[in-house]
N, C-alpha and C positions, 0 to 999 in steps of 0.2 A: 724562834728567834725574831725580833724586833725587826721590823721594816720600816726603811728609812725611806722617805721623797723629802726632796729639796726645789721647793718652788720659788722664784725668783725672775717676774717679769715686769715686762713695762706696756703688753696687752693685754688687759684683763680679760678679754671676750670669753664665754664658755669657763671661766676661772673657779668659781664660787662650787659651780655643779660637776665638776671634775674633783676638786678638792674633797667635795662632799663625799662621793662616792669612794673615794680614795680612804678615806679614813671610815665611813661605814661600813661599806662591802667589800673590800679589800683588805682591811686591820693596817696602815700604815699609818706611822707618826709622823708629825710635816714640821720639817724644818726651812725654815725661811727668811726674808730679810725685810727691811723699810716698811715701803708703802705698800709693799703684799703681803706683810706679815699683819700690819694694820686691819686690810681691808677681810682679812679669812678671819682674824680675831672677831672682828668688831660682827661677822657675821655667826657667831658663836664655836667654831670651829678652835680646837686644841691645837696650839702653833706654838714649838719654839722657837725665838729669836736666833740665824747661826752665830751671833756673840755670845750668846749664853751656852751654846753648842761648844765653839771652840776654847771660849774662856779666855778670850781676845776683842777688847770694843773695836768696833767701828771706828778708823782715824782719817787724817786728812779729809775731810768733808765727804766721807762713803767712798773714796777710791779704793780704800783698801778694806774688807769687809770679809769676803769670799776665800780672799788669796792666802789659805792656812793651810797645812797640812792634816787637819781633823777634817777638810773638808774632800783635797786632794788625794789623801792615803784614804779616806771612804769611796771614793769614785773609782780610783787604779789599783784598787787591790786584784790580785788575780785571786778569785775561790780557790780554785783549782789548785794554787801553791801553797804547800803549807807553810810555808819560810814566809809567805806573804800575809798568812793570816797569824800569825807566832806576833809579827813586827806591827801588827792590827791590835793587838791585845796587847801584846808590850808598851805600845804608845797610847793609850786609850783609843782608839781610834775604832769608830763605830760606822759598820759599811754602811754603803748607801745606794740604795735599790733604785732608785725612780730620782731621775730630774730632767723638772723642765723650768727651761729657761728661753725668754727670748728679749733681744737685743738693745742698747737705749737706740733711739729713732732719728740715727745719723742722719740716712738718706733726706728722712725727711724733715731734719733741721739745715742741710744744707741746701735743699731746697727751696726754701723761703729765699725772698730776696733780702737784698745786703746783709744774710747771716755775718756774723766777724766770725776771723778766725780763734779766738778764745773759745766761743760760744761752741763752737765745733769742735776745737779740740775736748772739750768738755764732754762731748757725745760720744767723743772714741770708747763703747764699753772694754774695758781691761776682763774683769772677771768673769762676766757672760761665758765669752769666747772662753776665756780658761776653761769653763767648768764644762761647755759642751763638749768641749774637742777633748778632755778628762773621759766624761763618761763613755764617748763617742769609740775610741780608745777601746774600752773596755766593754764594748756593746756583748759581751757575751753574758756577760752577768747582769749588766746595768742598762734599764731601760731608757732612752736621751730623748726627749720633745721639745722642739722649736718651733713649734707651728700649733697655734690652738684648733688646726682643722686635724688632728689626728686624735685630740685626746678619746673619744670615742672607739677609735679604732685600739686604743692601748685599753682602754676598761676594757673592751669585748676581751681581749687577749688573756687580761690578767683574769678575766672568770675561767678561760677556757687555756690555760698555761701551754696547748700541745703548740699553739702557732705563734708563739711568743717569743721564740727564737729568729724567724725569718723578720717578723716585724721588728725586730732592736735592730738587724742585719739593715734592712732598708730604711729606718732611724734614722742610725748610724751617716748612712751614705747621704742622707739628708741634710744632716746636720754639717757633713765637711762641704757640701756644696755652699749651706747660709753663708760659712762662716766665710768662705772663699770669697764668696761676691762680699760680702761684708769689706772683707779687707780691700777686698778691687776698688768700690766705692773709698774709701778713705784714700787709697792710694791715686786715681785718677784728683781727688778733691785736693791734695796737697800739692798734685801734679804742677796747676793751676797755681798755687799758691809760691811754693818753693820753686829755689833755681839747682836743677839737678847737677851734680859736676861732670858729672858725663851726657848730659842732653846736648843733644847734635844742634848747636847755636843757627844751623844753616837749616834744618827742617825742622824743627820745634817740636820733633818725635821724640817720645821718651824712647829710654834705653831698654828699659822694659815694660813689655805690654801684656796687661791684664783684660780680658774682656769677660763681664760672666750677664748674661742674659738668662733670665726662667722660662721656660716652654710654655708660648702663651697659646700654640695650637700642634693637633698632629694635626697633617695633610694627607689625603686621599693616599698622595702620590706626587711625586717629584717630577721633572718636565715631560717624563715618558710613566708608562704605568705600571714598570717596572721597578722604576724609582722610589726606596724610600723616601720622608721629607717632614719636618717639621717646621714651625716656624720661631721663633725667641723675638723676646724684647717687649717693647711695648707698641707697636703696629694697632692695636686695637683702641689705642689710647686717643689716637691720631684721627681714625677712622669710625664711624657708627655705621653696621650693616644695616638698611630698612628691611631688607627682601631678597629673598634669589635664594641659591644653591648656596652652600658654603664656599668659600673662596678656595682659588687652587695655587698652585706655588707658580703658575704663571699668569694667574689674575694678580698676586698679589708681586709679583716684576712690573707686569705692565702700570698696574697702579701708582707704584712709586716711579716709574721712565712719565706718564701722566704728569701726577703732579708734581716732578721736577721742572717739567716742560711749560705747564700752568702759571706757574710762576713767575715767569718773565713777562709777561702780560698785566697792563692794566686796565686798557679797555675792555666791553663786553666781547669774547674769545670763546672759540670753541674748537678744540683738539679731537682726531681723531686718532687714535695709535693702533697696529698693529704687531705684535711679538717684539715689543717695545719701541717701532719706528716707529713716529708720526707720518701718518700717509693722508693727511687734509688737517691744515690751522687755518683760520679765519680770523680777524677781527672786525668789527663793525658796531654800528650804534646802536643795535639792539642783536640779543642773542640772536632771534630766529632768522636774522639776518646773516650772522658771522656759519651760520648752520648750513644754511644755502648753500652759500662757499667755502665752507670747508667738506661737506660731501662730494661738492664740484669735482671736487681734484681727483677724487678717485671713487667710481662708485663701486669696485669690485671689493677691495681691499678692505672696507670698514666690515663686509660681512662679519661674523663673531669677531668683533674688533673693542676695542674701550673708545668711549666718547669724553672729554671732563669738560666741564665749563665750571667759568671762574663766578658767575651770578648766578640768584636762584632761576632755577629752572624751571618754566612756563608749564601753563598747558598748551598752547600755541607750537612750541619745541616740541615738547614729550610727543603731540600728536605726531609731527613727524618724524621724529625718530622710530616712535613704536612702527614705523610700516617696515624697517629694516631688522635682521637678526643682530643681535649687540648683549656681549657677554656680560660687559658694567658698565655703567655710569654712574661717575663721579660729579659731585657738585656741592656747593656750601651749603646749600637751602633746595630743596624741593614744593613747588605749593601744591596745597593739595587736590587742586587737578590734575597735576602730573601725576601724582601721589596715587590717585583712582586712575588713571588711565593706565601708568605702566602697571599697575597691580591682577591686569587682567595678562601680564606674562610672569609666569610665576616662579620659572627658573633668572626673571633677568635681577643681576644683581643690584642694587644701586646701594650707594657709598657719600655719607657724610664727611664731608673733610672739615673733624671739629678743627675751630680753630682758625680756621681760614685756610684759602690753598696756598701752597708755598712749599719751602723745603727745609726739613730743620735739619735735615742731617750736615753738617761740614765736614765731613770725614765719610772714606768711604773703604770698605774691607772685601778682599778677593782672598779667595785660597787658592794656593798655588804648590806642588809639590816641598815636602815641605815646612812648610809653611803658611806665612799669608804676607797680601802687600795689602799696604793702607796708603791712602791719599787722599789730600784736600780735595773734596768738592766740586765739580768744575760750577763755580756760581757765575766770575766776571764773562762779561762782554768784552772788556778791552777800554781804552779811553776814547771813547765814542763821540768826541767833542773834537780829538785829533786825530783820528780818521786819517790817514794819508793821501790826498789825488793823485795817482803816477804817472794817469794819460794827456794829451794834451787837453783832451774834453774835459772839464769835470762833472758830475752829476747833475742833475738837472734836480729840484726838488720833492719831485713825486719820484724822479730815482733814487733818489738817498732814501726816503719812507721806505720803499720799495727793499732794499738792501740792509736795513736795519733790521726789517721784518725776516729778513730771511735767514739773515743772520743769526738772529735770535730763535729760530726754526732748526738751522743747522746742525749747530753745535749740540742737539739733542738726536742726531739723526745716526745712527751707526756708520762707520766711516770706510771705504772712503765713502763722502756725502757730500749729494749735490742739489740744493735746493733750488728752484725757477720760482720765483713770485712777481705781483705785481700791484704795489701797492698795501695793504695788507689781507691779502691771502696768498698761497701755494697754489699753486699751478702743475708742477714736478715736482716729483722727488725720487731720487735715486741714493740708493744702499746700499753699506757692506759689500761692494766688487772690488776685485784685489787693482783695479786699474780705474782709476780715476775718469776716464775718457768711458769708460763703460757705464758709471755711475751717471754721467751724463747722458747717456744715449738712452738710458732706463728713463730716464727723470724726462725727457725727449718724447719717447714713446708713449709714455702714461700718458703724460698732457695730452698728446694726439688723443689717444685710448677716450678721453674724456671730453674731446670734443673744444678742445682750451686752445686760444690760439697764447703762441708763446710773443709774437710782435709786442716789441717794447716793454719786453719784461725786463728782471734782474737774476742774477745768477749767483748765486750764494756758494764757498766752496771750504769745506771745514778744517781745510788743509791747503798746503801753496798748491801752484798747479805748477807740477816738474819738466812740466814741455806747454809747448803751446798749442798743442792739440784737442785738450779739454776747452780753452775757452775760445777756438774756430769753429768747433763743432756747437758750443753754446750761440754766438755769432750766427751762426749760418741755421739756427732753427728757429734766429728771430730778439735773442739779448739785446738790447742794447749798453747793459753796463754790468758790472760786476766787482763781486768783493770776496777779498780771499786774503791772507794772512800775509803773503809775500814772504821772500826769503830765499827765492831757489836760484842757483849760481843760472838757471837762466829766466831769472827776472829779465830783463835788458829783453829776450827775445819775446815773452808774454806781453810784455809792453808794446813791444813794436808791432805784434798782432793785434793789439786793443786797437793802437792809435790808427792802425793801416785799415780798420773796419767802423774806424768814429769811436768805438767803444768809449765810454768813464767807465774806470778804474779804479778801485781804491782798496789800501793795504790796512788790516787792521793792527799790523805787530802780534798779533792771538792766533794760536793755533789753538783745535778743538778738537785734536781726536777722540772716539770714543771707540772703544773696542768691548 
């Protein structure tokens, strides 16, 4: 019996030498369309047209080509039924063995800037998708390829027919994955475009949500080593590893808690984080300077910790950083003194951030029994020009510096959180305690630990403060001002502890929890 593939793409790669094979050492006839039926002809390969196939042209400018029953009743016939092969030969209908098809290049027509929307609509393939999710369908009998890294794996197959079954099986599952993210992409792209009638006008959440990412890595291991893990998306796109270990599922947390943090920064900066806090931020007029003082703050804590800095980075830096143990370093540019210097640690990992640092994600996904929750981003500061004064003092101007900086420390700090800076670096920092007055004593203690006097600092608080005992106890290790969100029914009493110890005070209107 005749064997049928229907070839039909818009990646050529491996096209030519797959075909080839396909019709020499396999015996199939190749039915095909347009510019692939073209380019197999012109390379001398026996191709017929599917209009000559179905004995239906090509109309509306190729939209409709595919969409025939000579080509659907060869794809979904069941073997196995004879009522299905009766209605095969009653209708001329000639099965069909092998197809591969892959998709027109939505993604990356709407990726281009100012694509229109015609131009895009244009990309939606119609019959692609019909014909995969056809054969995909019928993967028992019918071989489906979307991906020109398998054709190889389908010749070996077709010489050696015993494994030729689990391979259409994993095809198959192949192919409902493209075709899913396919449509998610269209779907998120119209998102953007159309006004849904049931989109929530108050959170600008679609009503339903599609998410499909491809496995751009497995991991070791998940935050214990017990834990499965992989990672999805495009992470690597973002990022160029030079050196080290492969990344772990909590290298690759703290990296993005990094370079969220990074971001807010435009002078030369340098972050230290640990299990996503920040436990030393610095800025200053040259990196090895903001380096100083951000290790100041805590010399215990950076142990296997992440470092980022937002300039390239020195051999001056690299030298001292290399004296401490540090899992990654992130940075835009490395020169190549650094480059040889850290290459003499050969687990450490260091991390390009093509692209510059910064954040692109605006949306952010938890999973939750369930479920999942999604939310914007926390990018704002707040209106940072209207700042509230509530004490009788107001800040003096190296407190306000003082207080912006720590501000901008905070709200990256897991909560409750309570930052001490002075100027632009940290001093304290205190995390994640269920009481707010604890997170202060933490952030207290460290400074001491480090040798930092807290006299005349600021106290940053990512959250109101619900009593006035968080900022007496900042007060009395040495504040003189502080900034925090405001809003708690005992505001009136925070205040009157600011003004009764001199403190400036000032309300952002922003809350910054992070949990």
């Amino acid at each position: 019996m005749e064997k049928l593939a229907l070839l039909s793409v818009s990646d050529k790669r491996g096209l030519i030498e797959f075909a080839t094979a396909l019709v020499q050492r396999s015996g199939y006839r190749i039915l095909s369309t347009g510019g692939t039926a073209k380019l197999l002809a012109g390379k001398g390969l026996p191709v017929t047209e599917v209009s000559q196939h179905t004995g239906f042209p090509e109309i509306m400018e190729g939209r409709v080509k595919t969409l025939h029953p000579k080509i659907h009743g060869g794809l979904l016939c069941r073997r196995d039924k004879p009522d299905h092969l009766r209605q095969a030969e009653a209708n001329g209908i000639a099965l069909i063995d092998l197809v591969v098809v892959n998709l027109y290049p939505f993604e990356q027509t709407i990726a281009r800037p100012g694509v229109g929307l015609e131009e895009a609509i244009e990309n939606i393939d119609i019959g692609g998708p019909s014909m995969l999710r056809s054969a995909a369908k019928n993967h028992e009998s019918v071989t489906v390829v979307c991906d020109p890294a398998d054709y190889d794996a389908v010749l070996k197959a077709l010489e050696a027919p015993a494994g030729l079954g689990e391979l259409r099986r994993r095809l198959a599952l192949k192919v409902f994955q493209h075709t899913a993210g396919y449509d998610a992409a269209i779907a998120r792209f119209l998102e953007g475009r159309f006004a849904e009638p049931d989109l929530d006008a108050v959170s600008g959440f679609p009503a339903a949500l599609t998410l499909n990412y491809r496995k751009a890595s497995s991991l070791r291991y998940g935050e214990n080593p017990h834990q499965k893990a992989a990672l999805y998306g495009t992470f690597f796109e973002h990022f160029e590893q030079l050196q080290g270990k492969e990344l772990s599922y909590n290298n690759i947390l703290d990296i993005t808690s990094a370079t969220y943090l990074i971001g807010e920064f435009e002078r030369p900066t340098v972050a230290i984080l640990k299990h996503t806090n920040p436990c030393g931020v610095a800025s200053a007029d040259t990196l090895a300077a903001a380096w100083g003082k951000a290790y100041a703050t805590d010399r215990q804590a950076p142990f296997g910790g992440i470092i980022v800095v937002n300039q390239t980075l020195g051999g001056d830096l690299a030298a001292a950083i290399a004296e401490i143990f540090t899992e990654v370093i992130i940075a835009p540019r490395f020169s190549d003194e650094a480059r040889e210097i850290f290459r003499r640690k050969k687990n450490l990992r260091l991390m390009i951030a093509r692209g510059g640092l910064g954040a692109d994600s605006l949306r952010e996904v938890r999973s939750v029994v369930g479920g999942i929750l999604m939310q914007d981003r926390d990018t704002a500061l707040g209106d940072v020009a209207n700042f509230k004064v509530v004490t009788k003092r107001p800040p003096t101007p190296e407190e306000r510096a003082g207080m912006l900086f720590g501000w901008k420390v905070c709200k990256h700090v897991k909560s409750n959180a309570i930052v001490y800076a002075r100027g632009e670096e940290t001093l304290g920092i205190g995390a994640g305690q269920m009481a707010r007055v604890d997170s202060s004593r933490i952030a207290v203690w460290k400074a001491g630990a480090a040798g930092l006097d807290l006299r005349g600092s600021v106290v940053a608080s990512e959250a109101l403060f619900p009593f006035a005992d968080s900022l007496i106890a900042a007060a009395e290790a040495g504040a003189t001002a502080a900034i925090q969100p405001g809003g708690s029914v005992r505001d009136d009493e925070v205040i009157k502890a600011a003004d009764e110890r001199n403190l400036a005070m000032v309300f952002t209107a922003m809350r910054h929890f992070r949990h």
